[in-house]
N, C-alpha and C positions, 0 to 999 in steps of 0.2 A: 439487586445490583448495588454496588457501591454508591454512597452518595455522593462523593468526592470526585471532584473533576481528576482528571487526569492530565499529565505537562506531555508535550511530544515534542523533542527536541531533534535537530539538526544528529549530533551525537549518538542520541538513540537510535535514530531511523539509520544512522551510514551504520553503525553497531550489529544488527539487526542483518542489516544489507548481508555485511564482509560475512557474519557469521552462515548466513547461506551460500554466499559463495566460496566460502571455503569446505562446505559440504557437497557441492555441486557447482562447477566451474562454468558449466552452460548459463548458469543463473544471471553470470555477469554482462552476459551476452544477448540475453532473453528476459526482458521484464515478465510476459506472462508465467513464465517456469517458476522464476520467484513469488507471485503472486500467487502460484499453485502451491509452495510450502507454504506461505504463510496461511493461509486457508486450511492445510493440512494440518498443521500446527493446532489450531484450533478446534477443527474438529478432533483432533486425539487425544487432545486435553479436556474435550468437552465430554466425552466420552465418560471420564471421572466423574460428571457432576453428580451428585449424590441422591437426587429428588427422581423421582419418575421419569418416564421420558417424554411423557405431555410438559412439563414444566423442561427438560432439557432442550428441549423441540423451539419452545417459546423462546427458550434463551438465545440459540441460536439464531432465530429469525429477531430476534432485539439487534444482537449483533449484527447481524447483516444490514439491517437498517441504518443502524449506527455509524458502517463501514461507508456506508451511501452516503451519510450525512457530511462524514468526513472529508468524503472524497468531492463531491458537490463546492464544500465550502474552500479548499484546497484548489481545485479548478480555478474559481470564480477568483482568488486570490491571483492567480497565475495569469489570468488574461492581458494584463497591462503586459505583464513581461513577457509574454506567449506571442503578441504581436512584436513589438521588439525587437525578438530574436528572429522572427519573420523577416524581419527588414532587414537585419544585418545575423546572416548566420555567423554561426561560431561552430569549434569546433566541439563533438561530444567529449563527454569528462564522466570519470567513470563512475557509475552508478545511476546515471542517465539515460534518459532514453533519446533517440531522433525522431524528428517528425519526419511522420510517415502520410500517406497517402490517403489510409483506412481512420476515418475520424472518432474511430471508440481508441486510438492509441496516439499518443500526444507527447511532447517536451514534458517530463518529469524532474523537478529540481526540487530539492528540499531546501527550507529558507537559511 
């Protein structure tokens, strides 16, 4: 793996976004569906890796873990403004998600 950190910008992530929903319009509507190309993404491009598939295998369970980490730290950033917006709803803005009911799916805002 790359030693190099990597930047994730506001930019990127709506970039990212539009380009799936312009492949799949349900996307914009459905954060799991997009969550499902991007994961698809992945594994199609992981597909190429070049080494074995014991080493391909590994890579992607780095990834995953990785996606975890992300998402963990991303969360935990979110809380302040997660109650917040508890307190005084607002309206959804697109690329967002609503909070919901079921507590694995939550207010989604990029900074």
């Amino acid at each position: 793996m790359s030693e190099e950190s990597i930047q994730i910008h506001d930019d990127l992530i709506a970039g990212v976004l539009d380009v799936i929903v312009r492949h799949d319009t349900r996307a914009e509507a459905d954060m799991m569906l997009g969550l499902q190309y991007l994961a698809a993404v992945i594994g199609y491009i992981a597909a190429s890796y070049p080494g074995p598939t014991s080493e391909r295998d590994g890579l992607l369970e780095h990834l995953a873990a990785f996606s975890k980490h992300v998402s963990d730290d991303r969360a935990a950033s979110l809380q302040p403004q997660q109650q917040q917006t508890q307190q005084q709803p607002q309206e959804a803005v697109k690329g967002q998600s609503e909070a919901t009911e079921d507590p694995a799916m939550g207010i989604w805002k990029p900074e």
